[in-house]
PDB file with one MODEL, atoms N, CA, C and O in Angstrom:
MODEL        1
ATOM      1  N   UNK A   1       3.804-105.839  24.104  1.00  0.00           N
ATOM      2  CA  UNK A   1       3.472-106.683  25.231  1.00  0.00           C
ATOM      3  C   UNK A   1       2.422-105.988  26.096  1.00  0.00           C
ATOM      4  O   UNK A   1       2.925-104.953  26.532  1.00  0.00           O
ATOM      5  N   UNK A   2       1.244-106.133  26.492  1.00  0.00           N
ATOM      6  CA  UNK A   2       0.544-106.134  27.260  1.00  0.00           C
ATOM      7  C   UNK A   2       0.411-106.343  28.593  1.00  0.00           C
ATOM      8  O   UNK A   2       0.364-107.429  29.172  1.00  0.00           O
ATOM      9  N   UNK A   3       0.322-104.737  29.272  1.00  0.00           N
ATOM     10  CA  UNK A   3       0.542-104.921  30.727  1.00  0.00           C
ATOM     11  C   UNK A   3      -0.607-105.761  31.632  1.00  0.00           C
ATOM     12  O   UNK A   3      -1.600-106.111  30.994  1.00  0.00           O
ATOM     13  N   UNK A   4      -0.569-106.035  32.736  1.00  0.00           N
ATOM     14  CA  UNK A   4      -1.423-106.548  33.599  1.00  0.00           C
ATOM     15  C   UNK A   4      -1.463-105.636  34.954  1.00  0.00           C
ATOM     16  O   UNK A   4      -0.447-105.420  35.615  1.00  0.00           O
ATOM     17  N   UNK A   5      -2.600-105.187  35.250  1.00  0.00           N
ATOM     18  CA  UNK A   5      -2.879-104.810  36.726  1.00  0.00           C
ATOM     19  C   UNK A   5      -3.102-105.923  37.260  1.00  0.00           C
ATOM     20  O   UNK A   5      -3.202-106.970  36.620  1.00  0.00           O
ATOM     21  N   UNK A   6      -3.216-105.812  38.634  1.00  0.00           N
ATOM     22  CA  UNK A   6      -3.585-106.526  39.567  1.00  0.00           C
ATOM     23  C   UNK A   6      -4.176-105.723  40.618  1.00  0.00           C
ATOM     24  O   UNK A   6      -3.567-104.829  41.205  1.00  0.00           O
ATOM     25  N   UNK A   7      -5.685-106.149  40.903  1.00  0.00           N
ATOM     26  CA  UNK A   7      -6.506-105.615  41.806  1.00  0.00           C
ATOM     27  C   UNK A   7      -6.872-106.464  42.729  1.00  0.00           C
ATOM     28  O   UNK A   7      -7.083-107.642  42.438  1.00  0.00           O
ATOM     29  N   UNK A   8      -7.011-105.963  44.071  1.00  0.00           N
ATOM     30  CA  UNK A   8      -7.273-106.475  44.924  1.00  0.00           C
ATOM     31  C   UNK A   8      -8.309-105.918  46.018  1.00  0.00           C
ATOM     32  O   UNK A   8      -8.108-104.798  46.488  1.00  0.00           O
ATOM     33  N   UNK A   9      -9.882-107.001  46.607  1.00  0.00           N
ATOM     34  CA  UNK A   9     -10.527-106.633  47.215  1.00  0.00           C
ATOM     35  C   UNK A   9     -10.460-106.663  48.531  1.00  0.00           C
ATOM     36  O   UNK A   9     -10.274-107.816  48.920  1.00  0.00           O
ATOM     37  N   UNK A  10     -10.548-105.723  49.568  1.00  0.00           N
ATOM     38  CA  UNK A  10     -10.377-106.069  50.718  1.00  0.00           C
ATOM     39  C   UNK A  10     -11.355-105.612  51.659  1.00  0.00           C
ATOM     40  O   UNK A  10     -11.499-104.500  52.168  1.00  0.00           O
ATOM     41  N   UNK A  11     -12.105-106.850  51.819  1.00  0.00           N
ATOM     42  CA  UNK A  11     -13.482-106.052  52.959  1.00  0.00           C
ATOM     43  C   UNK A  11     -13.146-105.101  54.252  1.00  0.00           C
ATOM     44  O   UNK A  11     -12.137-105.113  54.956  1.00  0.00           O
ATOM     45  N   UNK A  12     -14.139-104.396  54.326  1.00  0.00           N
ATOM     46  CA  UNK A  12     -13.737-103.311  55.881  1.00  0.00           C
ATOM     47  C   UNK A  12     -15.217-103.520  56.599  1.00  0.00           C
ATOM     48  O   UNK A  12     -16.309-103.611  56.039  1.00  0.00           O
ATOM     49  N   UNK A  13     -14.893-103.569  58.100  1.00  0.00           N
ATOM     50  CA  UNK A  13     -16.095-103.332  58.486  1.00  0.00           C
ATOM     51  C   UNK A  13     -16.475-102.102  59.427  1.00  0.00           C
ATOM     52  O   UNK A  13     -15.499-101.556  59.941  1.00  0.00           O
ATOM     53  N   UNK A  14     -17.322-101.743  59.641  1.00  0.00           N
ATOM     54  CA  UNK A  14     -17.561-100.195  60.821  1.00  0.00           C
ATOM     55  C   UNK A  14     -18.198-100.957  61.654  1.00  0.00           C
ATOM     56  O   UNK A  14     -19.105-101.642  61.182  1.00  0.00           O
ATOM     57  N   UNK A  15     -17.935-101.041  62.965  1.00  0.00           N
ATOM     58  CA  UNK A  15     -18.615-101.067  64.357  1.00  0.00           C
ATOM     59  C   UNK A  15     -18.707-100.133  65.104  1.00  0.00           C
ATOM     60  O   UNK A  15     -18.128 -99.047  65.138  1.00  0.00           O
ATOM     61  N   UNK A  16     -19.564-100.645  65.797  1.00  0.00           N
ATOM     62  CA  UNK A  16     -19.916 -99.484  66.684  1.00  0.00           C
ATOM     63  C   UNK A  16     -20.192-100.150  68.495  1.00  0.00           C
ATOM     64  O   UNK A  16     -20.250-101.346  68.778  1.00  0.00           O
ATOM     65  N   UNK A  17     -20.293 -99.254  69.261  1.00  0.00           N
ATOM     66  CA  UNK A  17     -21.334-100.273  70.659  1.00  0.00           C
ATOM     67  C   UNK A  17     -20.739 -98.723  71.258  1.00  0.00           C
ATOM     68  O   UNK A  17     -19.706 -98.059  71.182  1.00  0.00           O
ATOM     69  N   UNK A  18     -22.057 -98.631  71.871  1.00  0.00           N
ATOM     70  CA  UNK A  18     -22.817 -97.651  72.781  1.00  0.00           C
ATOM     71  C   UNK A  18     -21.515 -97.605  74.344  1.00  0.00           C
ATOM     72  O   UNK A  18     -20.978 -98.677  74.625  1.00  0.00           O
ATOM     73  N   UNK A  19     -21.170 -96.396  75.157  1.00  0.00           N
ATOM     74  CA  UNK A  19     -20.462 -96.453  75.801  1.00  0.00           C
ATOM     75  C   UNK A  19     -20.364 -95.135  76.504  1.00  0.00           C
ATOM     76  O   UNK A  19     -20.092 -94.090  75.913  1.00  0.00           O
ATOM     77  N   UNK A  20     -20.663 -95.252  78.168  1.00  0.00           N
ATOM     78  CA  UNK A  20     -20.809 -94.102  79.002  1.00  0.00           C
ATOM     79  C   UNK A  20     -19.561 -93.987  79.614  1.00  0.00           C
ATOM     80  O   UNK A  20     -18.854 -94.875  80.090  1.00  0.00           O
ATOM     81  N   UNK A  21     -19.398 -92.916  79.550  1.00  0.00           N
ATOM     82  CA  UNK A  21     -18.470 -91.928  80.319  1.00  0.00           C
ATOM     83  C   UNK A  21     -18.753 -91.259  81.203  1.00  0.00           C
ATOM     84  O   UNK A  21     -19.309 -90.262  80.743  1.00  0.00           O
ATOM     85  N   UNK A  22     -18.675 -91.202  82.655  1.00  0.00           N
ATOM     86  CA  UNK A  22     -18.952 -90.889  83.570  1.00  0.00           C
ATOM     87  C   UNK A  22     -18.124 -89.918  84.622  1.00  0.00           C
ATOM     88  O   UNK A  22     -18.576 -89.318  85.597  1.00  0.00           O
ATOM     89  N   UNK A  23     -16.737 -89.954  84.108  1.00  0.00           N
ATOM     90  CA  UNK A  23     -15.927 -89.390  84.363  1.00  0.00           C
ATOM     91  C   UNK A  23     -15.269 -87.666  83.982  1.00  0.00           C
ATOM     92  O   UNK A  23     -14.548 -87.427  83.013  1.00  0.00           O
ATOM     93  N   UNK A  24     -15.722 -86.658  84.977  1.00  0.00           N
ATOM     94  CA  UNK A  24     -15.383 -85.483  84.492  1.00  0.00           C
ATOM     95  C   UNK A  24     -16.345 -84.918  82.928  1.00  0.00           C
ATOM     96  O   UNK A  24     -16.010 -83.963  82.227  1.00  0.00           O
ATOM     97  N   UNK A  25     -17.368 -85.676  82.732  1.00  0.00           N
ATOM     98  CA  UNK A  25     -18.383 -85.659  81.690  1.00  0.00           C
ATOM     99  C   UNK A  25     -19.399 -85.343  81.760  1.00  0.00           C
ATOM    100  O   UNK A  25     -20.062 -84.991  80.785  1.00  0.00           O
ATOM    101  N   UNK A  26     -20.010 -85.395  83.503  1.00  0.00           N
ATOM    102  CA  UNK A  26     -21.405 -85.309  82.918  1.00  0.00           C
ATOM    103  C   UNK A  26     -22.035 -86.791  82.878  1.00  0.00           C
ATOM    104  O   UNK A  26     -23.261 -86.688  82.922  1.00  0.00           O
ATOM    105  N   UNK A  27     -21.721 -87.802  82.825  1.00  0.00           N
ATOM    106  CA  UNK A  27     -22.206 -89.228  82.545  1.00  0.00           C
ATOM    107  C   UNK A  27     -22.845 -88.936  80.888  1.00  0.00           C
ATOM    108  O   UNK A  27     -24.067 -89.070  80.815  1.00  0.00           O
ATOM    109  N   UNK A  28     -22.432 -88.718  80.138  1.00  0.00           N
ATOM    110  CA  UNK A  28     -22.119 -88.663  78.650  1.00  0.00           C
ATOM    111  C   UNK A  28     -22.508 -89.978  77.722  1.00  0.00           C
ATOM    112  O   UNK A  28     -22.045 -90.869  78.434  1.00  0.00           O
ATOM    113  N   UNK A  29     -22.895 -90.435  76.937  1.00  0.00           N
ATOM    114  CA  UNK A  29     -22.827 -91.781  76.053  1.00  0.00           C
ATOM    115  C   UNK A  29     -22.239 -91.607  74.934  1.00  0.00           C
ATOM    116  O   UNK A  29     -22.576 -90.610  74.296  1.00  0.00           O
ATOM    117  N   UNK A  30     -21.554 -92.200  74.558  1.00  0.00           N
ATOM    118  CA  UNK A  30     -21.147 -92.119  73.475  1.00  0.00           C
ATOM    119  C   UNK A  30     -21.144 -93.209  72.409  1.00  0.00           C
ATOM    120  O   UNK A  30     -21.554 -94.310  72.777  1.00  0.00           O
ATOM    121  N   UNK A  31     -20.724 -93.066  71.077  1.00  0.00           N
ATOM    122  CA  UNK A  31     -20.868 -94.356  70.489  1.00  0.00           C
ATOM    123  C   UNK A  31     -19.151 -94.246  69.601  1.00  0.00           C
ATOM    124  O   UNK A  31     -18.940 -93.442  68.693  1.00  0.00           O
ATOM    125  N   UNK A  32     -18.196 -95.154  70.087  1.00  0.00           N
ATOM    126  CA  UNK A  32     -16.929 -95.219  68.993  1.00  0.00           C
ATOM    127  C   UNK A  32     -17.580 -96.243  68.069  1.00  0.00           C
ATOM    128  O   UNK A  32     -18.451 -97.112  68.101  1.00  0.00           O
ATOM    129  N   UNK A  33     -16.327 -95.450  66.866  1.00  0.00           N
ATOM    130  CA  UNK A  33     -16.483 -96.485  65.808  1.00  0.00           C
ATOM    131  C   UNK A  33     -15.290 -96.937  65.376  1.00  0.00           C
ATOM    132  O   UNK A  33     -14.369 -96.137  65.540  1.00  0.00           O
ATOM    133  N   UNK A  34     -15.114 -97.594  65.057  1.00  0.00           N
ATOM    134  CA  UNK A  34     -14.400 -99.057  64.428  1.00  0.00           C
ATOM    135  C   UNK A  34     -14.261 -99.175  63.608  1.00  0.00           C
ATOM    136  O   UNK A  34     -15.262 -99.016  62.909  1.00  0.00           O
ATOM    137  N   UNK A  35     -12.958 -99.555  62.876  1.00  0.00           N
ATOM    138  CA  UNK A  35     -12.781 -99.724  61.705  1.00  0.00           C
ATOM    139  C   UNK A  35     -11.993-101.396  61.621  1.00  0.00           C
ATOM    140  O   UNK A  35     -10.999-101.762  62.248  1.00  0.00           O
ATOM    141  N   UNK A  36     -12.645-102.026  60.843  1.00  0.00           N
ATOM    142  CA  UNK A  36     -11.237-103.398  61.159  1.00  0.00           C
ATOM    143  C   UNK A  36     -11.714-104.009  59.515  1.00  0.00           C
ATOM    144  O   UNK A  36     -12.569-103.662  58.700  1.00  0.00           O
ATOM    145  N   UNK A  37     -10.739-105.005  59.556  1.00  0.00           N
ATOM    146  CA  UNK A  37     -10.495-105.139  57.705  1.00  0.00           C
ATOM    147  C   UNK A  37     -10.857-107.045  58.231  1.00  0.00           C
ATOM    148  O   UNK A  37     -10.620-107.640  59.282  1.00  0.00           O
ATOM    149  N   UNK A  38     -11.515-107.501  56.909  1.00  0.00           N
ATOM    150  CA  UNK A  38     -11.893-108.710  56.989  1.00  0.00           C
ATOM    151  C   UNK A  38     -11.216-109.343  56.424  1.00  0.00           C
ATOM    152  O   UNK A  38     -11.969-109.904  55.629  1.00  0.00           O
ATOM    153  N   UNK A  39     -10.243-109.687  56.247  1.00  0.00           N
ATOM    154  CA  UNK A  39      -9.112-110.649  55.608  1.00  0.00           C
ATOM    155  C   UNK A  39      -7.989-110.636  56.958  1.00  0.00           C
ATOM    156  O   UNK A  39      -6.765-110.584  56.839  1.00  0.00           O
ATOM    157  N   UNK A  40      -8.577-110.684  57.951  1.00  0.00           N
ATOM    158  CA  UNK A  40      -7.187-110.779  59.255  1.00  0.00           C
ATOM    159  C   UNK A  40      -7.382-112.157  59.958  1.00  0.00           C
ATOM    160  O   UNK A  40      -8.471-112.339  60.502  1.00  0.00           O
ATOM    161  N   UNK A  41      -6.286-113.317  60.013  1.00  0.00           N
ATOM    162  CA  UNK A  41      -6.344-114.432  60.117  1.00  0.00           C
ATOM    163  C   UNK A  41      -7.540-114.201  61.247  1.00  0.00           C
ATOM    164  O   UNK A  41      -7.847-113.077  61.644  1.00  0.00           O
ATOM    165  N   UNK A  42      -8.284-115.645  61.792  1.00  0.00           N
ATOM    166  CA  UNK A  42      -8.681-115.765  62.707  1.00  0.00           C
ATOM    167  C   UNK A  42      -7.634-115.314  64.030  1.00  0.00           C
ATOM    168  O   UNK A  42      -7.681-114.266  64.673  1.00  0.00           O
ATOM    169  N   UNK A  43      -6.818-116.308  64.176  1.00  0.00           N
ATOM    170  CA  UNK A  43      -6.121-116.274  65.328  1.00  0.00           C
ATOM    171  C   UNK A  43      -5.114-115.391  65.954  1.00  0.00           C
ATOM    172  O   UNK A  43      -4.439-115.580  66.966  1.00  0.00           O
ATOM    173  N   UNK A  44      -5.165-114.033  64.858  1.00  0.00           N
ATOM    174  CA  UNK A  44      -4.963-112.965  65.196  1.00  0.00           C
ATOM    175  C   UNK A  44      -5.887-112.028  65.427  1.00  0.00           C
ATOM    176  O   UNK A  44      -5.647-111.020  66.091  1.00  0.00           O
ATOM    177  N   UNK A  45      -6.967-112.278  64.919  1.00  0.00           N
ATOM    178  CA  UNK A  45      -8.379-111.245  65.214  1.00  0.00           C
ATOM    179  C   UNK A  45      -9.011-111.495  66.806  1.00  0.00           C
ATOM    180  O   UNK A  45      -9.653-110.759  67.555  1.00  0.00           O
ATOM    181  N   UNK A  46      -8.512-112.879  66.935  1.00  0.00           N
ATOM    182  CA  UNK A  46      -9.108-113.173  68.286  1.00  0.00           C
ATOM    183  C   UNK A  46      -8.590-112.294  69.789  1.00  0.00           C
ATOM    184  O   UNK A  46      -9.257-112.068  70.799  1.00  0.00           O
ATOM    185  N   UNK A  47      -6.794-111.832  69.395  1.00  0.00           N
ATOM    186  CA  UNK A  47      -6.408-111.376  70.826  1.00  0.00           C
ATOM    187  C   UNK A  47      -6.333-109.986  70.065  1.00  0.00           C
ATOM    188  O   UNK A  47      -5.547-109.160  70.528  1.00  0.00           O
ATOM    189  N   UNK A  48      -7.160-109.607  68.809  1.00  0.00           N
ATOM    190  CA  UNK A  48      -7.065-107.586  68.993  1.00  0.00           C
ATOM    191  C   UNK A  48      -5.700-106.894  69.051  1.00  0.00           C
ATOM    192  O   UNK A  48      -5.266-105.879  69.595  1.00  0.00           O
ATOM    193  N   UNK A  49      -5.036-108.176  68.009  1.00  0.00           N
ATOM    194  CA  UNK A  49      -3.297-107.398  67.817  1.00  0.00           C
ATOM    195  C   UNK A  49      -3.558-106.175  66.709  1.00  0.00           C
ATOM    196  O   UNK A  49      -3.207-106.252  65.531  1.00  0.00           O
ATOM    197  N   UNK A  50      -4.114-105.242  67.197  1.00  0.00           N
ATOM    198  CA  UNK A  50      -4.339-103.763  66.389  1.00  0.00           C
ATOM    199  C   UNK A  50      -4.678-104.220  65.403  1.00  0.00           C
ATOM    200  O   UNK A  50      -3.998-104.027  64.395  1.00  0.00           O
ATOM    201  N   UNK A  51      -6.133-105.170  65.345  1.00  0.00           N
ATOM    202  CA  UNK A  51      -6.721-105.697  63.821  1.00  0.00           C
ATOM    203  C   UNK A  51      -8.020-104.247  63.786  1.00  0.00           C
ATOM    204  O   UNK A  51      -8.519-103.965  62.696  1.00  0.00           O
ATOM    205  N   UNK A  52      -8.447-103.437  65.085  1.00  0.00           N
ATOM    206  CA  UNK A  52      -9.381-102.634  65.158  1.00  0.00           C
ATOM    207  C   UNK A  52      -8.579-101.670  65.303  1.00  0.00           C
ATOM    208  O   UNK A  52      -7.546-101.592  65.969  1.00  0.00           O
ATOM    209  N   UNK A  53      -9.395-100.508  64.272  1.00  0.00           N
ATOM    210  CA  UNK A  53      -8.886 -98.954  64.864  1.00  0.00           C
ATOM    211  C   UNK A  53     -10.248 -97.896  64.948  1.00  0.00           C
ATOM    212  O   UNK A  53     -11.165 -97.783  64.135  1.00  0.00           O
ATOM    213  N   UNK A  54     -10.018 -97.157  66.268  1.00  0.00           N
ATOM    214  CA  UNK A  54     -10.650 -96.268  66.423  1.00  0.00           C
ATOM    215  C   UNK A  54     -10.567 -95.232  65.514  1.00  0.00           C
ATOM    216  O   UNK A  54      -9.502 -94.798  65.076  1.00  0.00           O
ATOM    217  N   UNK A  55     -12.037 -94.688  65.121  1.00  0.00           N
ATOM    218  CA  UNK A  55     -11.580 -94.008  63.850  1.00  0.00           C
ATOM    219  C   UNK A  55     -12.273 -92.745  64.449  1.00  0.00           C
ATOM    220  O   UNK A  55     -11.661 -91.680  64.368  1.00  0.00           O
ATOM    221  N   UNK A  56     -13.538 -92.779  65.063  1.00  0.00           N
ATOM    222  CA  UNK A  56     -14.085 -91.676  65.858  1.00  0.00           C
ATOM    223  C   UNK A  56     -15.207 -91.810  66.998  1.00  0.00           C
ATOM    224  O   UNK A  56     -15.695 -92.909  67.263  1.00  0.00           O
ATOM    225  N   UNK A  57     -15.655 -90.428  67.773  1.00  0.00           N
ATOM    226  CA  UNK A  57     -16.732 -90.751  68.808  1.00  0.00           C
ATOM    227  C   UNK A  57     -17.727 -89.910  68.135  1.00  0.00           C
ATOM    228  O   UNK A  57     -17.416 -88.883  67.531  1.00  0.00           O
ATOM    229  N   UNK A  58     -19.014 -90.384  68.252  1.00  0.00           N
ATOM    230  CA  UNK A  58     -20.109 -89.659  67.788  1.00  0.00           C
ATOM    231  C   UNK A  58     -20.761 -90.020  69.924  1.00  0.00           C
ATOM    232  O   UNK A  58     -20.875 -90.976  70.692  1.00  0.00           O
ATOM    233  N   UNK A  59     -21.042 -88.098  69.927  1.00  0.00           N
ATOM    234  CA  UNK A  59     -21.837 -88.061  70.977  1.00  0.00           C
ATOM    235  C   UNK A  59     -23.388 -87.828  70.709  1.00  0.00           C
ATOM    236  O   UNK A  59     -23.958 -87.335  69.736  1.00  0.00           O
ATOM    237  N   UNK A  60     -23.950 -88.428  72.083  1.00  0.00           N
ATOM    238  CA  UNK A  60     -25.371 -88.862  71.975  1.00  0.00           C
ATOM    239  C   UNK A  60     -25.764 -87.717  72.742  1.00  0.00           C
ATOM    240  O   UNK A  60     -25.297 -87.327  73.812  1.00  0.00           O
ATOM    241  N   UNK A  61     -27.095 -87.018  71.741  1.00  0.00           N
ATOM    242  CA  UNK A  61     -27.309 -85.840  72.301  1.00  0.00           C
ATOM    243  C   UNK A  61     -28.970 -85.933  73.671  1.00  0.00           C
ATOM    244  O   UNK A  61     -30.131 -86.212  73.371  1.00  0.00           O
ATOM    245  N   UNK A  62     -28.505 -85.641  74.853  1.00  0.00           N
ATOM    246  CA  UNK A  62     -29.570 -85.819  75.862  1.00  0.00           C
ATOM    247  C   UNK A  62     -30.675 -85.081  75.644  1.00  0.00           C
ATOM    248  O   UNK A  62     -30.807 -84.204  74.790  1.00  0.00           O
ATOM    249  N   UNK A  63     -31.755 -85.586  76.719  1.00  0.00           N
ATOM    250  CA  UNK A  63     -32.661 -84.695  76.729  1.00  0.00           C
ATOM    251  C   UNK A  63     -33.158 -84.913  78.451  1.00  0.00           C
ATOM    252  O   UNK A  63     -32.753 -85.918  79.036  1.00  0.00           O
ATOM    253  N   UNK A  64     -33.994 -83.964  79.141  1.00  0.00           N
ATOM    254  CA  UNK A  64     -34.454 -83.718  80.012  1.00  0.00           C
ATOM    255  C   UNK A  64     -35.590 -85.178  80.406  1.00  0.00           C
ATOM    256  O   UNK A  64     -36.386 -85.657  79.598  1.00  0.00           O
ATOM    257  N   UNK A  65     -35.432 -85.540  81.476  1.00  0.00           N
ATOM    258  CA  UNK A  65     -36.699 -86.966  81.585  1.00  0.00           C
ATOM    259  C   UNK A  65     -38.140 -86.669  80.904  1.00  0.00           C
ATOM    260  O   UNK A  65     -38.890 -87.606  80.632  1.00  0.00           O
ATOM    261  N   UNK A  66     -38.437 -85.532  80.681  1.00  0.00           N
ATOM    262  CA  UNK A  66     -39.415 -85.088  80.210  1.00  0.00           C
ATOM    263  C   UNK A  66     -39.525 -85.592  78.683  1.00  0.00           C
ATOM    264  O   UNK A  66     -40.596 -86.155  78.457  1.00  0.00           O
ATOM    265  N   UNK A  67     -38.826 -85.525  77.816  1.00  0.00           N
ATOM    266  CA  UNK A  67     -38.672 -85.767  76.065  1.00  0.00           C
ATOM    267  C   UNK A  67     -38.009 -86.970  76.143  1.00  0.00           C
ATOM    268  O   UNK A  67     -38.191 -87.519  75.056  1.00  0.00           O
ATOM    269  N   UNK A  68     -37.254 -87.756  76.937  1.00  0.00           N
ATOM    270  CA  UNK A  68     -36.287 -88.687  76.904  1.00  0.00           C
ATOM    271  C   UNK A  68     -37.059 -90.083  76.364  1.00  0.00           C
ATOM    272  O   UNK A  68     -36.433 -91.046  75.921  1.00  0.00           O
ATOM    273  N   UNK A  69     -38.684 -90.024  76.488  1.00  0.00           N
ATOM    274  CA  UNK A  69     -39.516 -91.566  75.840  1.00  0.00           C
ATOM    275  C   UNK A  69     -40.200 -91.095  74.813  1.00  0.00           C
ATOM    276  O   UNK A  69     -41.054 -91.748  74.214  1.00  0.00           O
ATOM    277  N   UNK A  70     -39.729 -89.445  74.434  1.00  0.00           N
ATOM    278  CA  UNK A  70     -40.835 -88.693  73.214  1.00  0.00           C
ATOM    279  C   UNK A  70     -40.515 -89.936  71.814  1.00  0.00           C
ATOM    280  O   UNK A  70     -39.603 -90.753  71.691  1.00  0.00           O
ATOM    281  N   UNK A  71     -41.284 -89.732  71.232  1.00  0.00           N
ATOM    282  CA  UNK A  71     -41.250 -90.690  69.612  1.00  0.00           C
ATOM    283  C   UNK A  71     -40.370 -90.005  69.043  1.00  0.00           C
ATOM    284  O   UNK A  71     -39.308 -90.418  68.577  1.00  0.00           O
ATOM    285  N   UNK A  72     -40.783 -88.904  69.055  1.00  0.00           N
ATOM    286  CA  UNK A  72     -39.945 -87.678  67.959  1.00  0.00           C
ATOM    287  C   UNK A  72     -38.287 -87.503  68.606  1.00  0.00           C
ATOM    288  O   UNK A  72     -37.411 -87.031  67.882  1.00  0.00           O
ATOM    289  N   UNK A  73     -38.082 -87.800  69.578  1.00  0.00           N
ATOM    290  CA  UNK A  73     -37.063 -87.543  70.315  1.00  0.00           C
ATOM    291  C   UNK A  73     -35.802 -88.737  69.893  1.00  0.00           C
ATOM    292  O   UNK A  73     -34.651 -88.524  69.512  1.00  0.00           O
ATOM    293  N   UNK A  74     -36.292 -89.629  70.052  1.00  0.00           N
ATOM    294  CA  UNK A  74     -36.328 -91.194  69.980  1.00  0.00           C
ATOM    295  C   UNK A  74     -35.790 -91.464  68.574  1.00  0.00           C
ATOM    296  O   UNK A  74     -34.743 -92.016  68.235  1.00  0.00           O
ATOM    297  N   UNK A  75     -36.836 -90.900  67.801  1.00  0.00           N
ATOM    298  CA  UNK A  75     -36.452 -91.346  65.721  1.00  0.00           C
ATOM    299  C   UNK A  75     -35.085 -90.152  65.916  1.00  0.00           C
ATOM    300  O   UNK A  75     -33.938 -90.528  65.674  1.00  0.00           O
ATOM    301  N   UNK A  76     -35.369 -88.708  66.375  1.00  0.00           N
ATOM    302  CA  UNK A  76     -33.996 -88.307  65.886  1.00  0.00           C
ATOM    303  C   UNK A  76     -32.568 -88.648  66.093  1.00  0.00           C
ATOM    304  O   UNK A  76     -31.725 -88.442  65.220  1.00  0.00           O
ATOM    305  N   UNK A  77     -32.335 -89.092  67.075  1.00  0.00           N
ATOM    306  CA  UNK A  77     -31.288 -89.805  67.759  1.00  0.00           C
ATOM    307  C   UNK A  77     -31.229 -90.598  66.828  1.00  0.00           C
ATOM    308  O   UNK A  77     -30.180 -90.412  66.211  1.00  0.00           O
ATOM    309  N   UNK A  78     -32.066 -91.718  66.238  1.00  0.00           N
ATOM    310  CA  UNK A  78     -31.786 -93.093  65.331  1.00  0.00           C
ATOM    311  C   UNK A  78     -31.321 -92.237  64.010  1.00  0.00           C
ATOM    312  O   UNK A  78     -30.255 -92.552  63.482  1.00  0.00           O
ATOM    313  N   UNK A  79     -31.848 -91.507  63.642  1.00  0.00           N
ATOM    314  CA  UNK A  79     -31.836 -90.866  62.416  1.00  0.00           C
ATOM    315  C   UNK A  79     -30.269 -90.106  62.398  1.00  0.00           C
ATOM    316  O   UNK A  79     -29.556 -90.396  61.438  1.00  0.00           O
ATOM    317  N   UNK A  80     -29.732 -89.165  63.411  1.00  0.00           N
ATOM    318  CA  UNK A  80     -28.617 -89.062  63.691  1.00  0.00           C
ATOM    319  C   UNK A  80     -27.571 -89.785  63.687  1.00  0.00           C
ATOM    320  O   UNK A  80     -26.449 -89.536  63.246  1.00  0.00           O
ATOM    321  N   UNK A  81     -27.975 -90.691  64.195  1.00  0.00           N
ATOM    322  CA  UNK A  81     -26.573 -92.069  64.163  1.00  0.00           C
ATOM    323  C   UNK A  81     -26.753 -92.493  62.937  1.00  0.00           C
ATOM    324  O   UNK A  81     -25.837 -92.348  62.127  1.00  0.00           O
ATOM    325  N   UNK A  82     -28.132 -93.182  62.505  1.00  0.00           N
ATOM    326  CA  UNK A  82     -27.556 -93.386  61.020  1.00  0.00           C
ATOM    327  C   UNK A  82     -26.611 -92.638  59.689  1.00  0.00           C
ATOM    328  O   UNK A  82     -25.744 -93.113  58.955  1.00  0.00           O
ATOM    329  N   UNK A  83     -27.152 -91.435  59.766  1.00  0.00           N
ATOM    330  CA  UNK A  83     -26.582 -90.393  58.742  1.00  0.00           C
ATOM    331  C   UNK A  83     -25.118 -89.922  59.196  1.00  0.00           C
ATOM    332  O   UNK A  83     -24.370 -89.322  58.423  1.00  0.00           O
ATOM    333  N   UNK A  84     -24.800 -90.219  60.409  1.00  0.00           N
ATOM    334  CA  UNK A  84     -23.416 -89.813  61.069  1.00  0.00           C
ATOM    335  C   UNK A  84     -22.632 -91.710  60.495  1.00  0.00           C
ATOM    336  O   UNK A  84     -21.413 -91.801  60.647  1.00  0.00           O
ATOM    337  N   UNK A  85     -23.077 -92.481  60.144  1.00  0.00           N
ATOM    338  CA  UNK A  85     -22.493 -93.522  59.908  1.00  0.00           C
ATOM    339  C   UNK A  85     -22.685 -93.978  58.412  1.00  0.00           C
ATOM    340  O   UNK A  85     -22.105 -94.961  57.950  1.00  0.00           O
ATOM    341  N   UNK A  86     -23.485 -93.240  57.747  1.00  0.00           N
ATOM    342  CA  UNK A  86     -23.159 -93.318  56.480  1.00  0.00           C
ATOM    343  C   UNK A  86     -22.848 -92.885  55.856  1.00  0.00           C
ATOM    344  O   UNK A  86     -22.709 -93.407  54.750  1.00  0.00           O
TER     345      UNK A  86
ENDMDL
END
C-alpha cells in the first residue's frame, strides 16, 4: 500500500514601518519587523488577535546634519535595510 504525504503551503509576510523613539534614546528610529501568515480569516486579521509577531528591531544608523542629504549616505542606509531584510 502506498503512503501519501500531505503538504501544505502557507504564505508569510515581513513588514516593516519606520518608528522613533524618543524616550531615554536619544530620539533613535527604528524599523520593527513583522511577521504575519496569509491564510488568517479576514475578520480576525482586522482586530490584530496576535495574527502579527514582532520578530525584530533593526536600528537606523545617524549621521551629523552635515552627511544626513549625502547620496552616499542615503544609498547606504537603503542598502542596509535591504540586506538586513533579506
Amino acid at each position: 500500500m502506498k503512503k501519501h504525504t500531505v503538504q501544505h503551503l502557507y504564505p508569510s509576510f515581513l513588514g516593516s514601518d519606520k518608528m522613533t523613539v524618543s524616550v531615554a534614546t536619544g530620539q533613535n528610529d527604528y524599523w520593527p519587523v513583522y511577521l504575519s501568515f496569509g491564510n488568517v480569516h479576514n475578520n480576525i486579521q482586522c482586530v490584530h488577535c496576535n495574527t502579527v509577531v514582532l520578530i525584530a528591531f533593526l536600528v537606523i544608523p545617524k549621521a551629523t546634519k552635515k552627511y544626513t542629504d549625502d547620496p552616499a549616505f542615503q544609498k547606504f542606509k537603503k542598502q542596509l535595510f535591504h540586506t538586513a531584510m533579506s
